[in-house]
TORNU-562273 format. One record per residue (C-alpha): residue in three letters; residue number from 1; x, y, z. Coordinates in Angstrom, 3 decimals, m for minus. Layout:
! residues N
R type seq        x        y        z
R  ala NUM        X        Y        Z
...
! end
This chain:
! residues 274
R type seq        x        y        z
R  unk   1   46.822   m0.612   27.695
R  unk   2   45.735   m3.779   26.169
R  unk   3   41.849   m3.799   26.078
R  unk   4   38.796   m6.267   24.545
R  unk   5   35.614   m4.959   23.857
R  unk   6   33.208   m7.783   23.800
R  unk   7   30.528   m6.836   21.839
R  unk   8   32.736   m4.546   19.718
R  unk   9   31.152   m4.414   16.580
R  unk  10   27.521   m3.261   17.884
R  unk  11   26.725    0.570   18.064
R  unk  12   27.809    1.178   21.793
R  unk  13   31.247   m1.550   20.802
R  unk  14   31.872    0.687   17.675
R  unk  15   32.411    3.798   19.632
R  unk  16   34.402    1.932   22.301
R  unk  17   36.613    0.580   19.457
R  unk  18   37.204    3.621   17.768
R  unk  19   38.036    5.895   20.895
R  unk  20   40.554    2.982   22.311
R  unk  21   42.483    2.773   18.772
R  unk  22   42.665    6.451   18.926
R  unk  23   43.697    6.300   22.405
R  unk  24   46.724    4.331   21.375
R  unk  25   45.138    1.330   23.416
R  unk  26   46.243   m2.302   21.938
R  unk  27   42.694   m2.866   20.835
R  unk  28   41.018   m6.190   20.526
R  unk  29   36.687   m7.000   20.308
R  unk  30   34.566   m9.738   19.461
R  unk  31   31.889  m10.117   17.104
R  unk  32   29.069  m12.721   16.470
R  unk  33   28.363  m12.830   12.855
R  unk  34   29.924  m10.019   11.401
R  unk  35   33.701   m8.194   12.237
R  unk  36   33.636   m4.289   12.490
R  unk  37   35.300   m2.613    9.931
R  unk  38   37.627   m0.314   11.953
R  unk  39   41.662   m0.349   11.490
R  unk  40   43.996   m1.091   14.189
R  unk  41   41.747   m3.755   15.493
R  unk  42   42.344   m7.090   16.415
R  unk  43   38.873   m9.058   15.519
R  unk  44   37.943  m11.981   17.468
R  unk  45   34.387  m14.099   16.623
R  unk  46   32.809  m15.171   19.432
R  unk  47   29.907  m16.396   20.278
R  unk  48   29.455  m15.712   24.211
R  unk  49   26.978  m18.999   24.886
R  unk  50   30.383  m21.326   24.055
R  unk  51   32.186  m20.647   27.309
R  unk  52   35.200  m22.519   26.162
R  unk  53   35.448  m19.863   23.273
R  unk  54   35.127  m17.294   25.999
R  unk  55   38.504  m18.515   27.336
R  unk  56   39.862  m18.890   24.114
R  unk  57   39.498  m15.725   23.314
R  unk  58   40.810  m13.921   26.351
R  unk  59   43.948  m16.585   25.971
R  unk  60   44.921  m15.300   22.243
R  unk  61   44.465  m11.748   23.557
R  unk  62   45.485  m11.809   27.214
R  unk  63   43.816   m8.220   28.119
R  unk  64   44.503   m5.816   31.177
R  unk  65   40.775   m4.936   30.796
R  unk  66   37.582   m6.283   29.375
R  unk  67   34.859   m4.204   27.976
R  unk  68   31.349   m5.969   28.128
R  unk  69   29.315   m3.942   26.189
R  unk  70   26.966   m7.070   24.663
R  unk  71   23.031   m6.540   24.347
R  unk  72   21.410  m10.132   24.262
R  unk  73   18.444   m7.963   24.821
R  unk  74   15.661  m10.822   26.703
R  unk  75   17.804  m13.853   25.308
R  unk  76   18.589  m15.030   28.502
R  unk  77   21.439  m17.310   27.232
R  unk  78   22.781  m14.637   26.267
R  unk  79   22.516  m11.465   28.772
R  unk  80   22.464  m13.406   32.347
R  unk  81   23.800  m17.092   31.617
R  unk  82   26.919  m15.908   28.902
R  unk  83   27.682  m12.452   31.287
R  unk  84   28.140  m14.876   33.898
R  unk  85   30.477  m17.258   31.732
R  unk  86   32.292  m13.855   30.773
R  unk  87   32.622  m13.191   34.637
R  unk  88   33.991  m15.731   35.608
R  unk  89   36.443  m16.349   32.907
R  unk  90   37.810  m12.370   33.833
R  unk  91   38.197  m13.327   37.326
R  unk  92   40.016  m16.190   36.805
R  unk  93   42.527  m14.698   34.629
R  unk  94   42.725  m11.327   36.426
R  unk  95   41.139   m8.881   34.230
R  unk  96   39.797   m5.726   34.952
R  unk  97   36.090   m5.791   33.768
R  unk  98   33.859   m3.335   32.975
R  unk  99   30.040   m5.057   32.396
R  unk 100   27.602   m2.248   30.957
R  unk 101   24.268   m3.014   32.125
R  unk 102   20.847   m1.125   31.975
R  unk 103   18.063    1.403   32.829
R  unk 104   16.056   m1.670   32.431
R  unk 105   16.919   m3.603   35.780
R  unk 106   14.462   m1.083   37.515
R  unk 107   10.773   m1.017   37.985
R  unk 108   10.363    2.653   37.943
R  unk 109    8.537    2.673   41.347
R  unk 110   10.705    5.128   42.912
R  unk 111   12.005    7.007   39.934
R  unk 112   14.998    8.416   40.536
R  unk 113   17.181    5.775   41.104
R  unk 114   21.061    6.636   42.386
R  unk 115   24.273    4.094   42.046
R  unk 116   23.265    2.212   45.845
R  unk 117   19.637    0.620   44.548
R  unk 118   19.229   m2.862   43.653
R  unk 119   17.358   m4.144   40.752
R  unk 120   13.479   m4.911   41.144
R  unk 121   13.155   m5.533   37.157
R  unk 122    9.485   m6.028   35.424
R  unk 123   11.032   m7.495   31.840
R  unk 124   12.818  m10.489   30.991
R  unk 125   15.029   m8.077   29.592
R  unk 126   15.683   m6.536   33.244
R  unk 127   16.029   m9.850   35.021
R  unk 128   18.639  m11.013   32.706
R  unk 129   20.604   m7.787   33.397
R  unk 130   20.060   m8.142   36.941
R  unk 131   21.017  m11.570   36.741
R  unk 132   24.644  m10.451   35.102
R  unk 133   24.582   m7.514   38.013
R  unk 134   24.453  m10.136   40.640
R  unk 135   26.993  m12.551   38.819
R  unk 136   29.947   m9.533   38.406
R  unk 137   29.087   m8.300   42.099
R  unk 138   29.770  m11.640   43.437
R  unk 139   32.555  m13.206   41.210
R  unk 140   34.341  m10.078   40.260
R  unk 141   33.896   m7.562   43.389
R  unk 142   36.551   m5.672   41.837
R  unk 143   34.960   m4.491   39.052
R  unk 144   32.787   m1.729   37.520
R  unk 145   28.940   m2.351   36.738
R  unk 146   27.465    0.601   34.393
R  unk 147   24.336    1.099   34.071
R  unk 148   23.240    3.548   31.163
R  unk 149   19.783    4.229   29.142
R  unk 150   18.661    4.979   26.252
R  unk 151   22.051    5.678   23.749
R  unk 152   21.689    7.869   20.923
R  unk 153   24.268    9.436   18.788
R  unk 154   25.366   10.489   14.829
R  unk 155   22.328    8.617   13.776
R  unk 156   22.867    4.901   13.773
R  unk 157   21.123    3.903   17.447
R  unk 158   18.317    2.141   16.666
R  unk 159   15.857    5.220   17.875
R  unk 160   17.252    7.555   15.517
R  unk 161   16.307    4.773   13.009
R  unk 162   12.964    4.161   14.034
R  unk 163   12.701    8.599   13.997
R  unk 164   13.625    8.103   10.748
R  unk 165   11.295    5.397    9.723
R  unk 166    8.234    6.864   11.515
R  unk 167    8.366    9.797    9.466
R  unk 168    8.936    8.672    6.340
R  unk 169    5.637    6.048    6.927
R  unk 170    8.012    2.937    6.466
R  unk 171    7.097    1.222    9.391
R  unk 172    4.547    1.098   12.523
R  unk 173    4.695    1.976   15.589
R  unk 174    3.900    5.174   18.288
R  unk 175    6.558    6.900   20.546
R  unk 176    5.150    7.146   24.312
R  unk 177    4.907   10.327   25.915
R  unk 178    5.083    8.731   29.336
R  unk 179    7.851    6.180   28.945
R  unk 180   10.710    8.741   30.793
R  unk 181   14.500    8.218   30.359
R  unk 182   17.818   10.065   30.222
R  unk 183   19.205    9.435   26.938
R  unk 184   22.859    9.204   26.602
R  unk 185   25.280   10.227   23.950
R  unk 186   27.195    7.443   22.819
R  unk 187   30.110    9.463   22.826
R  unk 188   30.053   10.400   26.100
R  unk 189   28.982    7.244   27.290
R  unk 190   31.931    5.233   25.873
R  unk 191   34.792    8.157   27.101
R  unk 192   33.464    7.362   30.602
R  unk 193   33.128    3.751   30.231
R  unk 194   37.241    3.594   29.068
R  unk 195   38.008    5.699   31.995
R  unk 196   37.013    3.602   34.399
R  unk 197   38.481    0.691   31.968
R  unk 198   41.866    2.202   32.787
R  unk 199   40.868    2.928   36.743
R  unk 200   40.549    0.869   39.385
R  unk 201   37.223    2.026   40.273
R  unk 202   34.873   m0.958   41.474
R  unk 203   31.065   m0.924   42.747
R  unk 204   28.147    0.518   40.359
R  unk 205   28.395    3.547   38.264
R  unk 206   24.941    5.213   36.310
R  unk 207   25.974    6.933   32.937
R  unk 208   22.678    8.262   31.889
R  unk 209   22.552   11.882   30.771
R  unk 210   21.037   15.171   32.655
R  unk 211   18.171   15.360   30.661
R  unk 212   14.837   13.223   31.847
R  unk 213   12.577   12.878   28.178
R  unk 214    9.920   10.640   27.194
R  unk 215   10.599    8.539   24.151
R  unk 216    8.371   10.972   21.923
R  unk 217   10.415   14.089   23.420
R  unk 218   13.596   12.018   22.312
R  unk 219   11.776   12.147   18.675
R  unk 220   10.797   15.295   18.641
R  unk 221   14.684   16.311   19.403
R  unk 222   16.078   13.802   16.922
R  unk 223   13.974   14.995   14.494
R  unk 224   14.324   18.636   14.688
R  unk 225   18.474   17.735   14.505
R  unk 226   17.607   15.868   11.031
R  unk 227   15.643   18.318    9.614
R  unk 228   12.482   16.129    9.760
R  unk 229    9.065   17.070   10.350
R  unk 230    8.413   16.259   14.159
R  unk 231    4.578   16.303   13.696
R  unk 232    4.476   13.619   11.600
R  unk 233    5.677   11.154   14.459
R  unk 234    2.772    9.311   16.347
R  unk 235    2.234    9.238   19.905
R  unk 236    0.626    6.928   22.050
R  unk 237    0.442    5.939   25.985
R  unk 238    2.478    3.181   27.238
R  unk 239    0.130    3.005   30.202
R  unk 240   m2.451    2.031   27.774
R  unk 241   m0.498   m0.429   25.888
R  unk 242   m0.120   m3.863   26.529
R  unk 243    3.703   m3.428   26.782
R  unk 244    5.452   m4.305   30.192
R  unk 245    7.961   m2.472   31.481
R  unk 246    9.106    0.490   33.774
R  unk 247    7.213    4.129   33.330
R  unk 248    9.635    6.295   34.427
R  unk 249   13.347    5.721   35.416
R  unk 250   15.514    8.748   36.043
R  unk 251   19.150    7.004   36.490
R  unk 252   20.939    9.735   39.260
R  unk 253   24.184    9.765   38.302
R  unk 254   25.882   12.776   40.380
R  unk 255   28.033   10.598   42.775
R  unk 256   29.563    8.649   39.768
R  unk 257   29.845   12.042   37.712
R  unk 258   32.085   13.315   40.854
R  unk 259   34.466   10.354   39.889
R  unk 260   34.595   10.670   35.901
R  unk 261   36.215   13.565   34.030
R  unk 262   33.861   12.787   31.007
R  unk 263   30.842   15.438   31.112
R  unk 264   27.572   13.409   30.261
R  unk 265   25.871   15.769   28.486
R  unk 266   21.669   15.884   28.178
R  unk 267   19.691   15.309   25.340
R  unk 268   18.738   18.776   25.050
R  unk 269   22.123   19.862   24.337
R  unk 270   23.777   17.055   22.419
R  unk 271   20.987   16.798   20.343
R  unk 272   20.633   20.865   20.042
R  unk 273   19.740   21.813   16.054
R  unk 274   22.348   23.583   14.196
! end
């Protein structure tokens, strides 16, 4: 299996990497400013708003599969305009494609949201990822969209930093105790995301874990895993913030989970103190 993971050297590309090397996959993945540090990898630069790099790229490495796991966060160049560059270029050449997409494309209206809704974003963040949704559904029918949330996992995701840094009084901020997600282990997520790599699954797929927690929940776990003090992280209301975005999205994964071998574990257990 001859796989590129665009976006390999960020913390969800990392993971991918490392499980496809050990996997005995012919691993290639791109990087903007800085190459992972992994062995067995073939490192490409890339820099995803050059589309004729894009084809470069998948020309020196000619992949069965492609990986998107890129977070342009609301650079719109970036997450809708270069995802659709990245489409196209797959399509063209054949490719199996896997695009991971977000939480974020929903408004948290209804909630729970299973694998058949359609975005109805509030962010710029969102609307880019909807944007890429819409590109892969309609230039690359074939292929898998995943959406995930919040991804935690061995300490490097960017909200076990900020645990970290709230506690220790190194920077501002509050965690909401009414901004609801289903955190994901990184793990987990990136075992299911290379099984559908090497299936021919196509249509949407949510890889979100069992557990529904609000973003000061989430703390509380990460910090009780650490060995941190939990009260010492602030809380706040997102309601009464000037922050847009969804309340409460509960990604309903239990059709896709029927298809995957990979459990996706909750919070409450991958996160459990020891």
């Amino acid at each position: 299996m001859r796989v590129l993971v665009v976006g390999g050297s960020g913390f969800l590309g990392t993971e991918l990497v490392r499980q496809a090397v050990a996997a005995g996959w012919e691993t290639a993945a791109t990087y903007c400013s800085r190459p992972g540090t992994l062995p067995g990898v073939t490192w490409h630069e890339l820099d995803l708003r050059a589309p004729g790099r894009v084809d470069e790229v998948l020309a020196e490495v000619v992949p069965l599969a492609v990986i998107n796991a890129t977070s342009g966060g609301s650079d719109w160049t970036v997450t809708a305009d270069a995802a659709f560059h990245l489409v196209a270029a797959t399509a063209k050449r054949g490719c199996r494609l896997v695009h991971v997409s977000s939480d974020a494309v929903f408004s948290g209206v209804r909630i729970h949201y299973d694998e058949a809704r359609l975005p109805d974003p509030l962010t710029p963040y969102g609307a880019a990822k909807a944007t890429a949704e819409t590109a892969v559904r309609l230039l690359a029918p074939t292929a898998a969209i995943v959406r995930t949330s919040l991804i935690v996992g061995h300490g490097g995701s960017a909200h076990e930093r900020m645990v970290h840094a709230l506690v220790a009084g190194t920077r501002d901020g509050v965690l909401f105790t009414d901004d609801i997600r289903c955190p994901v282990h990184v793990d987990d997520l990136a075992s299911a995301v290379r099984e559908l790599a090497a299936s021919d699954q196509a249509g949407t797929f949510h890889l979100a874990g069992t557990d529904a927690l609000s973003r000061h929940e989430l703390g509380v776990l990460i910090a009780r895993r650490d060995g941190l003090d939990a009260s010492r992280l602030p809380t706040g209301r997102r309601a009464d913030s000037r922050m847009p975005g969804a309340l409460d999205v509960r990604l309903d994964g239990t059709a896709t989970q029927q298809l995957v071998r990979t459990r996706l574990r909750g919070a409450r257990e991958f996160l459990r103190a020891g």
